[in-house]
N, C-alpha and C positions, 0 to 999 in steps of 0.2 A: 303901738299896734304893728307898724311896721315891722320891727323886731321879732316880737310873736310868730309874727306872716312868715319870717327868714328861717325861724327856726321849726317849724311845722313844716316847710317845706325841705330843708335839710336833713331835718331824719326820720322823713316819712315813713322811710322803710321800718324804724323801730315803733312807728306810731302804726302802721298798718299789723306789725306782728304783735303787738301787745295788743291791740283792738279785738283781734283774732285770735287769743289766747284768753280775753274775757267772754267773748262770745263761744267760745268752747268751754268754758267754765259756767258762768253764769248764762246758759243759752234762753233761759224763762223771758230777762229782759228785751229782748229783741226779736222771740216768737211772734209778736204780736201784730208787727210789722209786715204791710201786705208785700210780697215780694213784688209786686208791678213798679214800687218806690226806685226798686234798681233801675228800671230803665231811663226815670227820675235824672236821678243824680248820675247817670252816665251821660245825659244830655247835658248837664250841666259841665261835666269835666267837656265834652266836644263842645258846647259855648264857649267855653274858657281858652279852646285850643283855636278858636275861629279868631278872637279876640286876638291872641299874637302873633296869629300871621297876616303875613302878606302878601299882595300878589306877586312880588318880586320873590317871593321863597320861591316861586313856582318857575325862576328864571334859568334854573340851573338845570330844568326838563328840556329848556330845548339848548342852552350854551353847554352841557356836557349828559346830554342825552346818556352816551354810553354807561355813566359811571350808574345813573339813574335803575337804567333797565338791567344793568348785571345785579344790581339792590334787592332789587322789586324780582327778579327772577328767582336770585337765590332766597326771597321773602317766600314766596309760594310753592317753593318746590320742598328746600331743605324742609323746614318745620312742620307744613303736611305728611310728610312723608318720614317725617323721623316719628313721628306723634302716630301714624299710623302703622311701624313697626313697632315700635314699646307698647301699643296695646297689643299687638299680638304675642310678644314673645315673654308678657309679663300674664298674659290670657286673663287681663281684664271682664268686667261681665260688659254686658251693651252699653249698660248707663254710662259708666265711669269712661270705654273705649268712647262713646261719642263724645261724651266733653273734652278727654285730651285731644281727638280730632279736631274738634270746634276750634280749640285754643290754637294750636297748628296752622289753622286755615284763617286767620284773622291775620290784620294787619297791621306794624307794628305802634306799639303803643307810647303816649307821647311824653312817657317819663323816659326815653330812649334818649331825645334830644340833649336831656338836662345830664343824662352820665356822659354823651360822646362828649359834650363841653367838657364837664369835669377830666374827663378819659385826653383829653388835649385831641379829638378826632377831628375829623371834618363835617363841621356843625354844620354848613350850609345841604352835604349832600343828606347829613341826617334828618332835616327839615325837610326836603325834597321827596327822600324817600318814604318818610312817615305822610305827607301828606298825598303822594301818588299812590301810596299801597293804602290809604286809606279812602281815595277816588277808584280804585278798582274794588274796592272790596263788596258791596251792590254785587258785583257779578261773581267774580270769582270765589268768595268766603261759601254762599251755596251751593256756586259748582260744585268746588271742593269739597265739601264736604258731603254732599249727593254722592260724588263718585268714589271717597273712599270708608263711608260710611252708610249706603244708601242702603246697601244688600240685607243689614240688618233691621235697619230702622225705616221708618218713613219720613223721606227729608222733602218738606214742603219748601222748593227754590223758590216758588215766585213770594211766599209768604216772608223767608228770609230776608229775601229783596228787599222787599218794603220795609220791614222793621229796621233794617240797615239802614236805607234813605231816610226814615225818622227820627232815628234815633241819634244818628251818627253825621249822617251829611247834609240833613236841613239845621240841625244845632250849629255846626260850623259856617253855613250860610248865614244864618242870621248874627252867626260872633261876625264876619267879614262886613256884612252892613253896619253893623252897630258902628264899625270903627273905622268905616268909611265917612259916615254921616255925623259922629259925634268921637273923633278923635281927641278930645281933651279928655271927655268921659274914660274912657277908654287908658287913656295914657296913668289915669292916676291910677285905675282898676288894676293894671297890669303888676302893680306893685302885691296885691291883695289875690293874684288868682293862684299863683303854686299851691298857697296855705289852702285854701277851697278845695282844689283842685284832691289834694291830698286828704283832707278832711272827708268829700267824697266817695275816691277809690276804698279809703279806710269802711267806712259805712258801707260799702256794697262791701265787700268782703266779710265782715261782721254776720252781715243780716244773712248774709247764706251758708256762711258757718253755723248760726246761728240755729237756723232753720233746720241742719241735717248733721246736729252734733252729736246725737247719741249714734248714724250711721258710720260717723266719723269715728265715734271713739271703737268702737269696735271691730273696724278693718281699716283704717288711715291710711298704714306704714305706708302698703304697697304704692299707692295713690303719690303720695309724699313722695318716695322713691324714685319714680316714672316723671314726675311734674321736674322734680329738679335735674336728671338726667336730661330730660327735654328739653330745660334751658340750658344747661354748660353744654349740652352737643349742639345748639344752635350757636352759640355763641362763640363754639369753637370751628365748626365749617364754616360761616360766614368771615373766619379773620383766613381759614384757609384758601377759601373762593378768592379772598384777596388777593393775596399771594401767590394762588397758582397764575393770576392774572396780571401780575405785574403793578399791581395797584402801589402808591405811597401810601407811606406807615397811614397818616392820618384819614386816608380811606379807608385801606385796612379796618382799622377800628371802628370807623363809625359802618361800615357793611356788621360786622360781628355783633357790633351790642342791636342794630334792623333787626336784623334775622332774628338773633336769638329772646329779645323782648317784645314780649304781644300786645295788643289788646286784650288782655284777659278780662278784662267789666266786660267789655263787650260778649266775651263769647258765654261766660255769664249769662247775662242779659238775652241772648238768642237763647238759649238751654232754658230760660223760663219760660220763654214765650212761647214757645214752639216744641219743648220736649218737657209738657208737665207730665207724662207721663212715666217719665226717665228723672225724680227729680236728685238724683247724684250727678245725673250730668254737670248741675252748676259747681258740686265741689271744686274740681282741675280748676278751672279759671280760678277761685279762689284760691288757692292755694298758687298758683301761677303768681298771681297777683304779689302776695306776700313775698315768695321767693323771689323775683324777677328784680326789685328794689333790693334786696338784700346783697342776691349775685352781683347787681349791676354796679351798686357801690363799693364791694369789693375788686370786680376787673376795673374800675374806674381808678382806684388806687394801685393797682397793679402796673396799670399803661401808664399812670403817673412814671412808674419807677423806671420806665424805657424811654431815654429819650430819644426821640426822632431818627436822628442821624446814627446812634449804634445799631436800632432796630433794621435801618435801611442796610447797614452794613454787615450784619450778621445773612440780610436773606442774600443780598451780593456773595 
């Protein structure tokens, strides 16, 4: 079982794009399914993320503060604002503009962790920064996306709010109790939650491909286009914010894969809740979704191929 669990969670990304290539094929199977499930099984991935952390990830907020807030800054500013240009110069219609905003304005997402390791980055600030832009995100995911998508739409912030606290930051409270009060439970579980975890992502992504596959088949590319620009220019100003900052390589890295991978369930998830009126919104996150695993395990092989000390000495 074990085994299974290793291998479901090593090539998710080919399990989330084949998931989503039946679900655009066969979309009859998973019509059926009420889309509220998403918000389901995205509680479940943030249970899962509650469960292996710890409070001590959160020690690296105040023993290097800096590395933390330049993370979290270049998280909210690049990716809003890159996602808020590509809708305009691709002249998106509203729907599709407010979900790449959506995806942009979320925090990032916690298959991030698992390539900065593979990527040889700095796992601990990766953890830190994932779990700090995920404690801002309550406030600023609605700002954000109020102020750069408000003028079209009608963006309910305080509704966002709450749906974020439910869905997002009481699931991880309660994974932090569980594995406070029943760390044995917990310890064997941890072996079991990637394969979940990714089983999960894979099923939200399905059910909203699913759901909006014949609007998919008949305009995609552009979408597809926009979504993957979105991540490789995140993930490429985030390695540069590094750099212009004087960061080490393995900061470096783990700022670029922050920035440029989202929460896309999540933004998702908000685009049902709160914009069924707009229902292409949920596409971008999905498609985010897919691609973000895909790029991530290719730059994860990439920074494989740079070791440390030439990287450092090429920026010298």
């Amino acid at each position: 079982m074990k085994k299974l669990c290793h291998y479901i969670s090593e090539y998710m990304g080919v399990m989330v794009l084949t998931w989503a290539l039946l679900a655009l094929a066969f979309p009859s199977v998973l019509q059926q399914v009420p889309t509220k499930v998403i918000n389901y099984l995205l509680g479940v991935v943030m249970f899962g993320m509650g469960l292996t952390l710890n409070l001590r990830d959160f020690k690296i907020v105040f023993s290097r503060p800096k590395d933390v807030i330049v993370g979290c800054l270049a998280q909210f500013t690049i990716m809003p604002l890159l996602a808020w240009g590509l809708a305009k110069i691709f002249q998106l219609d509203e729907a599709l503009a407010l979900g790449v905003v959506l995806v942009g304005c979320c925090p990032g997402g916690t298959a991030s962790n698992v390539i900065t390791y593979l990527a040889k980055g700095d796992l601990a600030l990766s953890v830190g920064m994932t779990g700090v832009s995920t404690l801002l995100a309550p406030l600023l995911t609605p700002l954000l996306t109020w102020a750069l998508a408000g003028k079209s739409v009608n963006v309910d912030v305080a509704g966002m709010l709450l749906s974020i606290l439910w869905v997002v930051i009481l699931p991880i409270v309660v994974g932090l109790i569980v594995k406070a009060f029943w760390p044995k439970f917990t310890e064997k579980a941890t072996d079991y939650l990637p394969a979940f975890s990714s089983v999960a992502i894979a099923l939200i992504v399905a059910i909203i491909i699913a759901a909006n596959a014949s609007k998919l088949l008949a305009g995609g590319m552009v979408i597809v286009i926009v979504v993957v620009l979105h991540n490789l220019c995140g993930l490429s100003l985030g390695y540069l914010i590094g750099r212009l900052l004087g960061l080490a390589e393995p900061k470096k890295r783990a700022v670029s894969i922050e920035v440029g991978m989202q929460n896309s369930g999540l933004a998702s998830s908000l685009a049902t809740l709160h914009f069924a009126a707009y229902p292409m919104a949920t596409i971008p996150g999905a498609i985010f979704s897919v691609w973000h695993n895909i790029s991530g395990a290719m730059v994860a092989r990439l920074y494989q191929k740079i070791p440390h000390k030439v990287a450092d000495m090429k920026q010298k």
